[in-house]
C-alpha positions as CSV (number, residue, x, y, z in Angstrom):
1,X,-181.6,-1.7,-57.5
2,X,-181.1,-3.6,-53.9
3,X,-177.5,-5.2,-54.2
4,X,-178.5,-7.4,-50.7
5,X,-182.4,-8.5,-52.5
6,X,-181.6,-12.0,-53.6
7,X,-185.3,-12.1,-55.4
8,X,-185.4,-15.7,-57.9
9,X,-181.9,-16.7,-56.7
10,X,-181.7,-20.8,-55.2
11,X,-179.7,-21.3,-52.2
12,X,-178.5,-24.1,-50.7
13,X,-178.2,-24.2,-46.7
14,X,-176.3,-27.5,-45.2
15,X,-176.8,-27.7,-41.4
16,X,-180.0,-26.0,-41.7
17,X,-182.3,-27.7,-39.1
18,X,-181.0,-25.2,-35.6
19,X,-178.9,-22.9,-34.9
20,X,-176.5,-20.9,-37.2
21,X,-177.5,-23.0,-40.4
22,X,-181.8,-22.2,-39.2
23,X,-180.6,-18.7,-39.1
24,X,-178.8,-18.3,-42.2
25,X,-181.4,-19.8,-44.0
26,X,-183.8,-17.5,-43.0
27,X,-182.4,-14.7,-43.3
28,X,-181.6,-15.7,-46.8
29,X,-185.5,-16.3,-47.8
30,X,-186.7,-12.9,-46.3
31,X,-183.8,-11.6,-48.7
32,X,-186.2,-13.5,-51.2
33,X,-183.8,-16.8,-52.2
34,X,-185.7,-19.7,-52.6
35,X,-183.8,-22.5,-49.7
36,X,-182.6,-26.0,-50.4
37,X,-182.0,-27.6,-46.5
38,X,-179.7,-29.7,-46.2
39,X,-179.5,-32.0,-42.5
40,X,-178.5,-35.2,-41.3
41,X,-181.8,-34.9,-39.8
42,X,-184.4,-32.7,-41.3
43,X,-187.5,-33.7,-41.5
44,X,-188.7,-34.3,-45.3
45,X,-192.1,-32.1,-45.0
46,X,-192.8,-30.0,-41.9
47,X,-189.5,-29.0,-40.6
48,X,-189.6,-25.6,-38.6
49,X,-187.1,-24.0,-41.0
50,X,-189.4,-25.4,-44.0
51,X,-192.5,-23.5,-42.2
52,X,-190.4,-20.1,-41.7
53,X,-189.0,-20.3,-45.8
54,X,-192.3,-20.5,-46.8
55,X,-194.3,-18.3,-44.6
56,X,-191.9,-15.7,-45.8
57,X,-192.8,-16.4,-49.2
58,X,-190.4,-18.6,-50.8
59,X,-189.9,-22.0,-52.0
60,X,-188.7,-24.4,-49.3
61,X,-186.7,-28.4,-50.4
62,X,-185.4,-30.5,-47.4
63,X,-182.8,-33.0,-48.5
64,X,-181.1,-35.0,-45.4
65,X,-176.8,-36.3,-45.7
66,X,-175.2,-37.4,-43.2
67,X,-172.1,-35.3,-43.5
68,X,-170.0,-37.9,-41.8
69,X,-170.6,-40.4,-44.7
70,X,-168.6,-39.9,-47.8
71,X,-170.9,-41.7,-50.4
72,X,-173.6,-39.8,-48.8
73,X,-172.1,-36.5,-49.4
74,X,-171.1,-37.7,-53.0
75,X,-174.5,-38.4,-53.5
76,X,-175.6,-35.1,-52.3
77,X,-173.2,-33.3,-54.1
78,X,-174.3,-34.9,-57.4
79,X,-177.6,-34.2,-56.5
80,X,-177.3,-30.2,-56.2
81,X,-174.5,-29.9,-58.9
82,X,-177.9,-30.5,-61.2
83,X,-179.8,-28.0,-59.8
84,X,-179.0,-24.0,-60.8
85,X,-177.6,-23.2,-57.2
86,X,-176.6,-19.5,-56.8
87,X,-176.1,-19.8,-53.5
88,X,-173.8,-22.3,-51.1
89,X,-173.9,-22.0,-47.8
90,X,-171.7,-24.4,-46.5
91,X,-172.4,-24.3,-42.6
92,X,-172.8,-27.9,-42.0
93,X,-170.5,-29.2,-38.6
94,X,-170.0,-30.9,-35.8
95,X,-167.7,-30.4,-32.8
96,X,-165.9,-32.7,-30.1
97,X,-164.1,-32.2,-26.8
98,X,-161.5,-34.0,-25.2
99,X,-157.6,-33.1,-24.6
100,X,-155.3,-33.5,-27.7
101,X,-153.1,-36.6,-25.4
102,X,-157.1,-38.3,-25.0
103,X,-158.5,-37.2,-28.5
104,X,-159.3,-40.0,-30.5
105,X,-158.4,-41.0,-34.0
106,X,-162.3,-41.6,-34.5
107,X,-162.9,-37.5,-33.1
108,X,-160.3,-36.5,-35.1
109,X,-161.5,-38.6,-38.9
110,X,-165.2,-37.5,-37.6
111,X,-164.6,-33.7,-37.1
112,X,-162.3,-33.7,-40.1
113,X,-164.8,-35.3,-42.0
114,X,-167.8,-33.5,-41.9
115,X,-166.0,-29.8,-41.1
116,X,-163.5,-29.7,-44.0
117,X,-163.4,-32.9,-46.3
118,X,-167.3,-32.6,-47.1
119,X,-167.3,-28.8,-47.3
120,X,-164.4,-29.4,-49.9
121,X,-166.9,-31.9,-51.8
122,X,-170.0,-29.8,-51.7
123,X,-167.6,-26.7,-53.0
124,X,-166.1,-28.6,-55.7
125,X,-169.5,-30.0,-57.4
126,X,-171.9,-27.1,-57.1
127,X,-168.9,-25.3,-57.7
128,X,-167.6,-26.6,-60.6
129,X,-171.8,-26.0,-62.0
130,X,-171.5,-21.9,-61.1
131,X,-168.6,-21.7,-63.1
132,X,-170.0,-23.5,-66.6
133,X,-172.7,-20.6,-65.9
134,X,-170.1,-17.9,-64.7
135,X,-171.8,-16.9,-61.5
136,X,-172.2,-18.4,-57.9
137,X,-171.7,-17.2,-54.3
138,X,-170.4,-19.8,-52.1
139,X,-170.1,-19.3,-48.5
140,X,-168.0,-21.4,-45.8
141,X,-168.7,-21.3,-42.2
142,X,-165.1,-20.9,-40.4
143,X,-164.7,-20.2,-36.8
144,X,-162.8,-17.8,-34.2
145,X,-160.5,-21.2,-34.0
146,X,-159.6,-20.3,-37.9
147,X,-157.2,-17.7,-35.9
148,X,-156.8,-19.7,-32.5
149,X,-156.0,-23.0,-31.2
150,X,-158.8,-23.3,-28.9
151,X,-158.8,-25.5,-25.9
152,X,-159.4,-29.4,-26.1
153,X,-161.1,-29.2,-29.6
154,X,-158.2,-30.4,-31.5
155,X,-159.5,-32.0,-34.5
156,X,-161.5,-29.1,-35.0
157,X,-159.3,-26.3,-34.6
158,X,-157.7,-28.2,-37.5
159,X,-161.1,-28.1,-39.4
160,X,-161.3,-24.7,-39.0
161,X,-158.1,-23.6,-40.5
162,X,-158.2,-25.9,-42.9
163,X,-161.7,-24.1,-44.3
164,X,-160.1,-20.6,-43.9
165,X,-157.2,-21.9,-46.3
166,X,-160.0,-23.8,-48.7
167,X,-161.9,-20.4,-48.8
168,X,-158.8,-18.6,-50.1
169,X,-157.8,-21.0,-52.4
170,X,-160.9,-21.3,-54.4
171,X,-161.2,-17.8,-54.3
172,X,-157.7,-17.6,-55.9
173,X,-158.8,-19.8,-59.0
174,X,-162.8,-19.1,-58.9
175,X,-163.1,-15.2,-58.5
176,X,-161.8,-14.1,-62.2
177,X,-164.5,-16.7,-63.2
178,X,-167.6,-15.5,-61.7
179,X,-167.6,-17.3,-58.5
180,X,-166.6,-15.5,-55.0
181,X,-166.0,-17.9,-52.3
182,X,-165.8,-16.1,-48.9
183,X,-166.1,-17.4,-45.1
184,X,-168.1,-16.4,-41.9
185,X,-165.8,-17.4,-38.6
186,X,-168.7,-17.2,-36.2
187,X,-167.4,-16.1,-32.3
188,X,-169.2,-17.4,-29.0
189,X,-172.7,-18.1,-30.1
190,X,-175.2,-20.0,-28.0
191,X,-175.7,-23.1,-30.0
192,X,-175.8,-26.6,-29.3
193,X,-172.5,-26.4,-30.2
194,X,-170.9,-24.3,-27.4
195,X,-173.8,-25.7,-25.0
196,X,-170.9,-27.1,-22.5
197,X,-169.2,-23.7,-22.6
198,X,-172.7,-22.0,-21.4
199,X,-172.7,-24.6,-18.9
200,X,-169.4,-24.3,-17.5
201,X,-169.4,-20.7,-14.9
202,X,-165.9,-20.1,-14.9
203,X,-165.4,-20.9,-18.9
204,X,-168.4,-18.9,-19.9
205,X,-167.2,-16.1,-17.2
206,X,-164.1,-16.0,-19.1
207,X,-165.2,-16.0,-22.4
208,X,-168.1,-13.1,-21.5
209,X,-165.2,-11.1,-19.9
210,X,-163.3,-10.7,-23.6
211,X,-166.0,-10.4,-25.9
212,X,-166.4,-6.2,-25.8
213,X,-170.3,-6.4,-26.9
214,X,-170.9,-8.4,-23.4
215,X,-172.6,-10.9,-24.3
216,X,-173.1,-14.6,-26.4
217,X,-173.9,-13.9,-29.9
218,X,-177.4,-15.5,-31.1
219,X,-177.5,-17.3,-34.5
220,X,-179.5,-13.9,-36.2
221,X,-176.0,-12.0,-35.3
222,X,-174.8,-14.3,-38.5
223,X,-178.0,-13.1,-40.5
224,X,-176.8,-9.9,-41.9
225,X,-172.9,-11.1,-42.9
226,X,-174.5,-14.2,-44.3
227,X,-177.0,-12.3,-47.2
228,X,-174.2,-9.6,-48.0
229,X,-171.8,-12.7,-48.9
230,X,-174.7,-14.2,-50.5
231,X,-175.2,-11.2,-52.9
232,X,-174.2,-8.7,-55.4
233,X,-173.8,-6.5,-52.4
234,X,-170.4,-8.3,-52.2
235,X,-169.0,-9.1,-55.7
236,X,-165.6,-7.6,-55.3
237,X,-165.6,-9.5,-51.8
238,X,-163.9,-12.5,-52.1
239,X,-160.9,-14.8,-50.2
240,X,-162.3,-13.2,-47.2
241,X,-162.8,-14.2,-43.6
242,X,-165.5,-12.5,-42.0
243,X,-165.5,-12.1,-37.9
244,X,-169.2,-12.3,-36.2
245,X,-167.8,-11.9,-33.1
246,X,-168.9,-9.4,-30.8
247,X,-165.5,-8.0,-31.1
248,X,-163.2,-11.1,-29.5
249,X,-160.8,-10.9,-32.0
250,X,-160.1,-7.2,-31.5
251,X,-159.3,-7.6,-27.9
């Protein structure tokens, strides 16, 4: 048998509309998992992601939260804790930039909110479903600013460490039960996301100048480390966190 084929397994994908969260939930479907999209923003028929699930095949269900809105994400959560999920990809996130002396306490309850206290939610719901069955995969994406401080991203730095901890401490009480929880930390990908550090020449020079593979990663870098997690590939893999980087981390 193929430990990565994920053949009649259900995933769920939040932040699926672009970039990582697009990427991740393809590469999920062509490992032949039906998707579940989740977006503040996804469209309810139609969606590009929707059109790439099912042209490869697979079942495609778009289902829009606003991450930043706590009854929303309880609502969601209840929602997918009744469906059989195998798969949680929780990639959904948002970033913003301004000096810790200027960074606001409406940045910091934003970035908190939809980066770590949501993620928590989502895990603890569909969670708590995969264990009653005793099996379920769930997948946190963390960040190169898991490790570092980063510069003028405060609140999410925080975030970030906060879901490297999270992803161990599940693991901790979920792994003897069926349920690995591990974590992607993503390094310099071109996203929305890092859009002003692509725009910025001496920050991007900077950043290209560490990163030993000599170049920004693309969202279908994460493609591969995202269906191993998702799989039986990896069931003695579990508390981990997993460097896409390009090498950064190494340097």
């Amino acid at each position: 048998m193929n430990p990565f084929d994920l053949t009649g397994r259900l995933a769920v994908v939040t932040g699926a509309k672009r970039g990582i969260g697009f990427a991740m939930a393809e590469a999920l479907a062509a490992a032949g998992a039906d998707v579940i999209g989740v977006s503040a923003t996804i469209e309810p028929e139609g969606s590009a992601i929707g059109r790439r699930v099912t042209a490869l095949g697979r079942s495609f269900r778009a289902l829009r939260a606003d991450f930043n809105d706590p009854q929303a994400v309880a609502d969601l959560a209840a929602t997918l804790a009744a469906e059989p999920v195998d798969i949680l990809v929780n990639n959904a996130g948002t970033i913003r930039r301004a000096p810790a002396a200027e960074h606001s306490d409406a940045f910091w309850d934003e970035v908190l909110q939809v980066n770590l206290t949501s993620q928590f939610a989502l895990a603890r719901a569909v969670g708590g479903a995969m264990l009653e069955r005793g099996y379920g995969k769930i997948v946190f994406t963390a960040s190169l600013l898991s490790f570092q401080g980063g510069i003028n991203v405060p609140g999410y730095a925080a975030a970030k460490a906060g879901v490297a901890g999270l992803t161990k401490a599940l693991a901790n009480e979920w792994t003897g039960r069926g349920v690995t929880v591990n974590a992607i930390a993503p390094g310099y990908i071109a996203t929305d996301n890092t859009q002003a550090l692509q725009d910025d020449p001496d920050r991007s020079r900077a950043i290209l100048e560490r990163i030993p593979a000599g170049r920004w990663g693309r969202p279908e870098d994460l493609a591969g480390a995202t269906v191993f997690l998702a799989s039986a590939a990896s069931d003695y893999v579990s508390g981990t966190v997993l460097p896409v980087d390009g090498g950064w981390l190494g340097r």
